[in-house]
N, C-alpha and C positions, 0 to 999 in steps of 0.2 A: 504494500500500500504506500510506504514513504516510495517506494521506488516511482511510482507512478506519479506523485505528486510531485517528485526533483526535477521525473521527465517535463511533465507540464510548463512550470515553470522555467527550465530550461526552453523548451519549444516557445515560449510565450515572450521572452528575451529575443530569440533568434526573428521572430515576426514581429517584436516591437523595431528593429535595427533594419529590419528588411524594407517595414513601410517608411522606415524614415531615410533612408538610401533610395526609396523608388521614389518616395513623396519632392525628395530635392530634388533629385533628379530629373525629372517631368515638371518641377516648377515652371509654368509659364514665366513669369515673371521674377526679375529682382528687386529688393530693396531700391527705391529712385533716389538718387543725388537729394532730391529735397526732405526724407527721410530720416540722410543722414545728416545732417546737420545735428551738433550738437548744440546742448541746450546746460547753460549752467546749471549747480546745484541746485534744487528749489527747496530744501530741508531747512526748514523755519522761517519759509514763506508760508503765503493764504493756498498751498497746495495740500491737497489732500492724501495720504498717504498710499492711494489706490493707486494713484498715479503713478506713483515712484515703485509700484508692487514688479510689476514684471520689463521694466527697461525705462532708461533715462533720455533717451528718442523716442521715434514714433514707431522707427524698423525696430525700434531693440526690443518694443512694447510689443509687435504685430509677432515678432520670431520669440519671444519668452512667452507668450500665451499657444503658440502654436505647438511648440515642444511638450509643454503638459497636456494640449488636447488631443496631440497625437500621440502621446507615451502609453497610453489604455492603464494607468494608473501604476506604471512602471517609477516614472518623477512626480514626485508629491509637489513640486515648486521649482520656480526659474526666475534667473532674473538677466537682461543683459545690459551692462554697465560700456560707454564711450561707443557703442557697435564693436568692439574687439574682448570682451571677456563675459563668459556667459557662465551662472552659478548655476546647477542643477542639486538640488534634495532628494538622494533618490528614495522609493518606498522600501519596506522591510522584505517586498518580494524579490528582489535584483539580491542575485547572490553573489559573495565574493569576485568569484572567476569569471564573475558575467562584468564586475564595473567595466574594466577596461573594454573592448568591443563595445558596449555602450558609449563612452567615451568617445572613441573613436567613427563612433558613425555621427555623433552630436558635432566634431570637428567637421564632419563632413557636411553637412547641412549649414554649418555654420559660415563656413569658409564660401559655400555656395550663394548666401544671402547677404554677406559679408566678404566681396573677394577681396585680390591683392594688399592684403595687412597681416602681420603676425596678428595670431588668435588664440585666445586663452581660453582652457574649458575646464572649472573647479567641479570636480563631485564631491558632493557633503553626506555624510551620512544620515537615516533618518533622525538623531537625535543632531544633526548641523556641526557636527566633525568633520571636520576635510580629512576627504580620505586620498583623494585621487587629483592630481595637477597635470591638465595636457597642454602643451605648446606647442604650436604649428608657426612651423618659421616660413614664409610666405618665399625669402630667394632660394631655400634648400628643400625648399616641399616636404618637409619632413614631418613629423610627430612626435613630439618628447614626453617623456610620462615619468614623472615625478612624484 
């Protein structure tokens, strides 16, 4: 019976990273220039703190609410900060040896809606430990995992 449930949840990772590898992939569209435009801090201004919940742009606000809708309850929360670093919380079902692959498919979505800049991708754990630090160097195309 655990066996069957390890499988699930395994299987259930591998099609969370799937639809989000096809979902970038087939995006019509990117994030527009007017998007990204950043926008000072508004933390102790007349802003409401909804605002600042899932990205401190408009694209960073449109790609941190997309991540948890298409996560099927894999990330509990997102946030992305400048358009170049995106926080994800994942939930208690994402097992150890699934972060990384998760990770790495969230750079790849990320880097798609967000090209040519280095990219930062923090996974926190459910109680908001950092667990996982990925860097994508934008001249070496690479992936760093910290």
């Amino acid at each position: 019976m655990i066996l069957l449930q390890q499988s699930r949840k395994i299987l259930a990772t591998f099609v969370l990273i799937l639809v989000l590898m096809i979902t970038t992939a087939c995006a019509g569209g990117t994030v527009s220039e007017i998007d990204r435009t950043t926008t000072p801090p508004a933390i102790g201004r007349d802003v409401a703190y909804a605002e600042l919940e899932r990205g401190n742009t408009p694209g960073g606000q449109t790609f941190g609410n997309w991540v948890v809708q298409t996560s099927r309850g894999l990330i509990k929360d997102a946030y992305v900060r400048d358009n170049n670093k995106l926080g994800v919380v994942i939930s208690p079902q994402v097992r150890p040896n699934e972060v990384r692959p998760l990770a790495k498919s969230l750079v790849q979505g990320f880097r798609k809606n967000f090209p040519n800049q280095d990219l930062k991708v923090l996974v926190y754990s459910p109680n908001k430990q950092l667990i996982l630090t990925t860097e994508y160097d934008v001249q070496t195309n690479q992936v760093k995992y910290t």
